[in-house]
FITI-553887 format. One record per atom (N, C-alpha, C): x, y, z. Coordinates in steps of 0.001 Angstrom, whole numbers, padded with zeros to 6 digits, always signed. Layout:
N
XYZ...
This chain:
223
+039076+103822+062390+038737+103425+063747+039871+102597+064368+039464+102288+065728+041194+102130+066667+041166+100446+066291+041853+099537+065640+041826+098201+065813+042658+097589+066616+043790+097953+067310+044827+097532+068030+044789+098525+069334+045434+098120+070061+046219+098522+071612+047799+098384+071702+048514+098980+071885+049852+098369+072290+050269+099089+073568+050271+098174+074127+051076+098224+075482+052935+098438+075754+053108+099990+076503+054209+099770+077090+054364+098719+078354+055551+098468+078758+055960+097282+079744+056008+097926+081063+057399+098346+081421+058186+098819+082342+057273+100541+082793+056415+100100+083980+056193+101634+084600+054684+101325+084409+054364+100721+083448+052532+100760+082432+052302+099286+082902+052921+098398+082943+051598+097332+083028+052188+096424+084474+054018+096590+084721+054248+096589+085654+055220+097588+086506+055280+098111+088113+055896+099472+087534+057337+099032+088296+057647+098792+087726+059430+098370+087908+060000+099925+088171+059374+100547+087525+060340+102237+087688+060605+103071+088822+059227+102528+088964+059068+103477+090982+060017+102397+092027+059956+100851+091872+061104+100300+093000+062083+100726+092731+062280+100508+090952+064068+100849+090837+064339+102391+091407+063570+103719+091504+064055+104690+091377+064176+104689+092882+063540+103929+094190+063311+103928+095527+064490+102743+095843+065083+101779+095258+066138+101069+095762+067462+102485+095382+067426+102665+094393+068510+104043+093789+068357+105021+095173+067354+105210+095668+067375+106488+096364+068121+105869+097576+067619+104523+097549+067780+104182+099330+069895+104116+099439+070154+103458+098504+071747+103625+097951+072371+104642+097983+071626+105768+097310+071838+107051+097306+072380+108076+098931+071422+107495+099713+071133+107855+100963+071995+107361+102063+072579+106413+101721+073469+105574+102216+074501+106589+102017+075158+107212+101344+076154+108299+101113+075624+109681+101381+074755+109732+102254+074391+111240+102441+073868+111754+101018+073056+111103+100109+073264+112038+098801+071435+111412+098471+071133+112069+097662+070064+111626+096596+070069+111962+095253+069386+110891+094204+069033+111166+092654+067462+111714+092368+068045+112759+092246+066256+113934+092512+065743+112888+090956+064204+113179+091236+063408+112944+090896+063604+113188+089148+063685+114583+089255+064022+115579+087781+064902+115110+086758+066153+113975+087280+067458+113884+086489+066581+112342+086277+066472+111435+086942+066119+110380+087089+064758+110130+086058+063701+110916+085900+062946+110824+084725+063570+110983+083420+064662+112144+082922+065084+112167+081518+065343+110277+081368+065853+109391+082161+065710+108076+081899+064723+107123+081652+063985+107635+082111+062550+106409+082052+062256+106349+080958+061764+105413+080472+061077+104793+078709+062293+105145+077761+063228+105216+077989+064691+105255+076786+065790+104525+077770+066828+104839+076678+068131+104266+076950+068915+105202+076874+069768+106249+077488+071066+106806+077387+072395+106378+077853+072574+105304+079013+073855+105049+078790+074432+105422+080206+073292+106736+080672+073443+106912+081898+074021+105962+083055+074672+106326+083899+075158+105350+084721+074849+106331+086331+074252+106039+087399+073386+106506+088420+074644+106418+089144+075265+105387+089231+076764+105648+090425+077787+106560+090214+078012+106536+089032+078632+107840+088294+078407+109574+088500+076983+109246+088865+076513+110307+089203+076400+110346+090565+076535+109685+091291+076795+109444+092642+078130+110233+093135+078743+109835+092071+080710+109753+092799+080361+111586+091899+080111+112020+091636+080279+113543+090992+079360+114232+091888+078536+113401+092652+077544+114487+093840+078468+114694+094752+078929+113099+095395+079999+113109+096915+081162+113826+096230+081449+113396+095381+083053+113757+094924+084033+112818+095629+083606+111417+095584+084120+110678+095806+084704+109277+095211+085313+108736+094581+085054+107316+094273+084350+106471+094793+083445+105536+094661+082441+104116+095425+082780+102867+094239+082422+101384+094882+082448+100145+094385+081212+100239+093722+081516+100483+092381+080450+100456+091408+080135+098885+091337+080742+097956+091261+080359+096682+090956+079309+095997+092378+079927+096735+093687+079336+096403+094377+078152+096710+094553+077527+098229+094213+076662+098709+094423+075591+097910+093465+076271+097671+092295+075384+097255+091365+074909+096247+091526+075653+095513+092311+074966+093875+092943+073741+094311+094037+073961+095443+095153+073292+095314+095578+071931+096202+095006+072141+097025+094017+070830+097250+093453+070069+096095+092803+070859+095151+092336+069954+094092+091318+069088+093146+092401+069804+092951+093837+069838+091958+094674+067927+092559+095751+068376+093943+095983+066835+094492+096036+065719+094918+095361+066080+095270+094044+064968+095132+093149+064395+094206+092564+064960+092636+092587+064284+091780+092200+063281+091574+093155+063926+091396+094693+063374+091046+095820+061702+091966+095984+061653+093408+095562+061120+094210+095650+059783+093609+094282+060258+093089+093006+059723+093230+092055+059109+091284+092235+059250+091020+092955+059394+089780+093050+057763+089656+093620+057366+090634+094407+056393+090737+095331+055447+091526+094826+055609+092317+093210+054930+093123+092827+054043+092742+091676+052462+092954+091976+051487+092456+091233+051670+093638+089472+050792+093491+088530+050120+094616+087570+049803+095129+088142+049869+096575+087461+049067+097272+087951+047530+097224+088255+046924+098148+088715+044989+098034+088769+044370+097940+087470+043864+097215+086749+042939+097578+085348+043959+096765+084528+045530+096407+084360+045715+095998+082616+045407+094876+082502+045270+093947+083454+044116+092509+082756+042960+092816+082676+042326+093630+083310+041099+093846+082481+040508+094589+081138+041633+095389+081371+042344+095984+079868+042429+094941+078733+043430+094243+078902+043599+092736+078346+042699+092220+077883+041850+091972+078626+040604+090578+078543+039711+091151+078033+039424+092899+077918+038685+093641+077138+038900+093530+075758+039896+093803+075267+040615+094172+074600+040462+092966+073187+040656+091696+074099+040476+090374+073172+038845+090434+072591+037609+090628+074057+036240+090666+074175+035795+091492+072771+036756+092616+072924+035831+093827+071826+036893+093305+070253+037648+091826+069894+038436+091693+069220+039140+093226+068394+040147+093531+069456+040990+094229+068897+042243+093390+069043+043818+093362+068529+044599+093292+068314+045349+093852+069390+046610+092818+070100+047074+093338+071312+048937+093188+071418+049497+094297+070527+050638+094444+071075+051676+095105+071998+052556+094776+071950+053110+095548+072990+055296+095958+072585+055619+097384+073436+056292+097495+072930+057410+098361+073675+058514+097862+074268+059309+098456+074945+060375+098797+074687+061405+099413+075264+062618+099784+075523+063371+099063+075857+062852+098030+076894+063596+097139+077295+063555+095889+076468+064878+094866+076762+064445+093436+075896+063716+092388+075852+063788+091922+074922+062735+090316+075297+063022+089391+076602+064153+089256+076747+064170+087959+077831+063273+089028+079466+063913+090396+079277+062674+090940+080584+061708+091003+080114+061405+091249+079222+059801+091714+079232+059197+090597+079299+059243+089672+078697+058234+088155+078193+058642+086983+080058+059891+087261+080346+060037+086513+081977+059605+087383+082833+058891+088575+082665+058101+089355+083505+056351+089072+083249+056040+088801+081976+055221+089017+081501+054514+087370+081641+055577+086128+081991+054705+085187+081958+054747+084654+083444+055823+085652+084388+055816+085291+085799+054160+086415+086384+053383+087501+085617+052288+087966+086140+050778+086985+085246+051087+086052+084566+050346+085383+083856+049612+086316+082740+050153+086893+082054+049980+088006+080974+050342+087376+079354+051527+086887+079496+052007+086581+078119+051279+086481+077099+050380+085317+077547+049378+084769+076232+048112+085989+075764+048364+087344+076403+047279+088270+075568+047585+088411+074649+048920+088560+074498+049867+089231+073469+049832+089178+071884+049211+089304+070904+049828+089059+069666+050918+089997+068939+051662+090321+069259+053224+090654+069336+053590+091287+070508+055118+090971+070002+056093+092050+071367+056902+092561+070589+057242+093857+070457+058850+094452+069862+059233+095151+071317+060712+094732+071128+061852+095336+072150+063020+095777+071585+063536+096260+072593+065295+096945+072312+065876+096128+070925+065495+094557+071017+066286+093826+070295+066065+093801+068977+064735+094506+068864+064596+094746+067472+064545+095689+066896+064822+096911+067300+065661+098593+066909+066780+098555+067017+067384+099631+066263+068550+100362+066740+068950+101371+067826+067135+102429+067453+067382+103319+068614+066174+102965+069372+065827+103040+070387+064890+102383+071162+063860+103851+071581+062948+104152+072213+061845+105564+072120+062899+106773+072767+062466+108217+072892+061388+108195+071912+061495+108374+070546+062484+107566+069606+062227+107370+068730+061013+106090+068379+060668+106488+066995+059256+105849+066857+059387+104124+066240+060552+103930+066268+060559+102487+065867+060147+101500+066171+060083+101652+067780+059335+100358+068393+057488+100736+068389+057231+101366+067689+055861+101267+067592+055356+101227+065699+056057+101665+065145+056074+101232+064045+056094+099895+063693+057216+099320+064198+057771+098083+063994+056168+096621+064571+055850+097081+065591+054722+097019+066572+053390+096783+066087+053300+098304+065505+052241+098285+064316+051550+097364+062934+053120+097052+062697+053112+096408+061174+053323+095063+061262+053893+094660+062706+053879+093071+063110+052016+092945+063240+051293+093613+063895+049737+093529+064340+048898+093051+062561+049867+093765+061527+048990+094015+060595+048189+095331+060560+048422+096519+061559+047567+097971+060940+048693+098698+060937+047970+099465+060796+048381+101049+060411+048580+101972+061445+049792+102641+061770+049695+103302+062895+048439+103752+063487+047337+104905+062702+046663+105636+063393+045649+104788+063469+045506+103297+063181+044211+102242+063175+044788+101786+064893+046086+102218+065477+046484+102012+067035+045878+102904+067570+046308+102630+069185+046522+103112+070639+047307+103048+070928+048548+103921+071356+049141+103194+072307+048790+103648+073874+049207+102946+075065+049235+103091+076351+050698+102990+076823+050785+104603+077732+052240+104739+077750+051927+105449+079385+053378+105299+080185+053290+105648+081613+054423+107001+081713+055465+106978+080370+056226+108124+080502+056294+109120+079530+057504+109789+079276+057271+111445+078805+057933+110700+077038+059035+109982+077313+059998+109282+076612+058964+108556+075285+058082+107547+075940+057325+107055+075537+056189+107340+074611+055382+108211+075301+054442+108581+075276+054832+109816+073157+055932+110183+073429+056520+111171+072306+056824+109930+071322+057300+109220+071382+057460+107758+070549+055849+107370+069833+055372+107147+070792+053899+106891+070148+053612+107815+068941+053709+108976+069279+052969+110556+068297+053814+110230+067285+054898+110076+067398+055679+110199+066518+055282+109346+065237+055068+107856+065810+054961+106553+064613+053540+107038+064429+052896+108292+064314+051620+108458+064133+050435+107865+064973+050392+107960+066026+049349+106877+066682+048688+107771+067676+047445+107109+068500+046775+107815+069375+047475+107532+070714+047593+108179+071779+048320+108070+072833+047572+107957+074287+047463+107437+075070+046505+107277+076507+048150+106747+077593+048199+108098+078238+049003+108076+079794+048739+107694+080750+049424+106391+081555+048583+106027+082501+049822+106471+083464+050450+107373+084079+051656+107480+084811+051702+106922+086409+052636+106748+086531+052819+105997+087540+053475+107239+088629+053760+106072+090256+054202+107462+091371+055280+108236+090811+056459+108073+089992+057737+108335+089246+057826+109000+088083+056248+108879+087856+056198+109831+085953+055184+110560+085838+054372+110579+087573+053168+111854+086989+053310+112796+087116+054622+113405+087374+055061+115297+087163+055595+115412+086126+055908+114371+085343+056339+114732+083620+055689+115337+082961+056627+116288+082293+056279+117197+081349+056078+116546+079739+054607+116260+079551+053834+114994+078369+053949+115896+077354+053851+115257+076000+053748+115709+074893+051706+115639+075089+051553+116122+074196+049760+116590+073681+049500+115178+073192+048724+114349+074195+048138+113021+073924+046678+113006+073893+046209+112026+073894+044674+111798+073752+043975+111517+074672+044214+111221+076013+043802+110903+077040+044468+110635+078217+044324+111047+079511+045255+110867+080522+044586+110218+081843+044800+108929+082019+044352+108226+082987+045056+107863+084276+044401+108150+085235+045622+107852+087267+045485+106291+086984+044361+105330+086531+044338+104189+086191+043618+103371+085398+043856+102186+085266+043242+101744+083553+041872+100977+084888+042123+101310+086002+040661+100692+086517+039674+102118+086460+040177+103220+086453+039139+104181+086181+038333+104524+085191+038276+103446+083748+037645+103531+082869+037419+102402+082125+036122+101644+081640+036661+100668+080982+037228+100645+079420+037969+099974+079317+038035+099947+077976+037552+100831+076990+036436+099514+076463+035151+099755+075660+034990+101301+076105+034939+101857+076850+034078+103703+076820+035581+104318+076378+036516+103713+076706+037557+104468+076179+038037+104077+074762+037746+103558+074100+037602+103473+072968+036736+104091+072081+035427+104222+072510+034167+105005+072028+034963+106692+071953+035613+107048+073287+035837+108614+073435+036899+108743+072055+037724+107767+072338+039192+107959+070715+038245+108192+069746+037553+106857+069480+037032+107080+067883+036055+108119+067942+035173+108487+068411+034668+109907+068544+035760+111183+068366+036540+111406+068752+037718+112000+068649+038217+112227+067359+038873+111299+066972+039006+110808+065973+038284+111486+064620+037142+111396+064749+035707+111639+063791+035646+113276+063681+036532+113439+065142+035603+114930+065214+036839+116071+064449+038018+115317+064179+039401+116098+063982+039115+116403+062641
């Protein structure tokens, strides 16, 4: 039966992905150009290295002030993220979660100093009984390390998890470290092409918890 939850960060509990990919576009646009939708997801929930201005100067065929641009992407997405609540449902997710004593970690791509100064500027932090990030892999999803790693900080066993994931990246990370999977995608990741998960939710206010837990372990029982 499911004893834990782990939470992705970035896109799932706050969605940083949809401003960043809408400050990118607005930049984008500024040069007559855009970063379609299609190229811009292979990024979400991993790390490649990718560089978006780079890909800029190979659309125009032009050189641009990468340093500049990059200031002014950081300079509107904070501003943007600054103003941006959780999503609908993950504190109540949360506060469920403690209620029905399950175990509550969480586990990203990105590092500790964002995730945990994101996580205690939405008053979230203290659900937490762990966090693994970038800083504690080598390769970050969808390889399965950060949920493994995740797992065994909680004290269970992969398939005694959940995880809750918003991308394609992610969501394949989960399966992988053996675990049950629930998609909550956001405006930026619900045309992704998902691996075969366990449940697919528009939001964690459309179900509570508790019944979504009942449907896994039923599930579960019935495999």
């Amino acid at each position: 039966m499911i004893k834990g939850i782990i939470f992705d960060f970035d896109g799932l509990i706050l969605d940083t992905e949809t401003h960043h990919y809408r400050v990118l576009q607005e930049i984008f646009a500024d040069y007559g150009s855009e970063l379609p939708i299609e190229r811009w997801q292979r990024e979400i929930g991993t790390q490649t290295g990718f560089s978006p201005f780079h890909y800029l100067e190979e659309l125009i065929e032009e050189e641009i002030e990468h340093n500049h641009l990059q200031a002014q992407l950081k300079e509107k997405f904070h501003v943007k993220l600054a103003e941006e609540k959780a999503r609908d449902g993950v504190e109540d997710y949360l506060k469920a979660a403690k209620e029905l004593g399950l175990k509550v970690g969480l586990a990203s791509s990105s590092d500790y100093e964002w995730v945990s100064n994101h996580l205690k500027n939405l008053g979230l932090f203290d659900y937490f009984d762990c966090i693994r990030t970038s800083d504690d892999v080598e390769i970050v999803k969808p390889d399965p390390a950060l949920y493994v790693k995740a797992s065994e900080c909680l004290g269970l066993k992969p398939e005694e998890c959940v995880a809750f994931e918003d991308s394609a990246n992610g969501s394949l990370a989960a399966k992988r470290a053996g675990m049950g999977c629930v998609i909550v995608p956001n405006e930026v990741t619900h045309t992704m092409d998902f691996c075969e998960v366990e449940h697919r939710l528009e939001s964690m206010a459309d179900m509570p918890l508790g019944e979504l837990i009942d449907r896994l372990n039923e599930l579960k029982v019935s495999k």
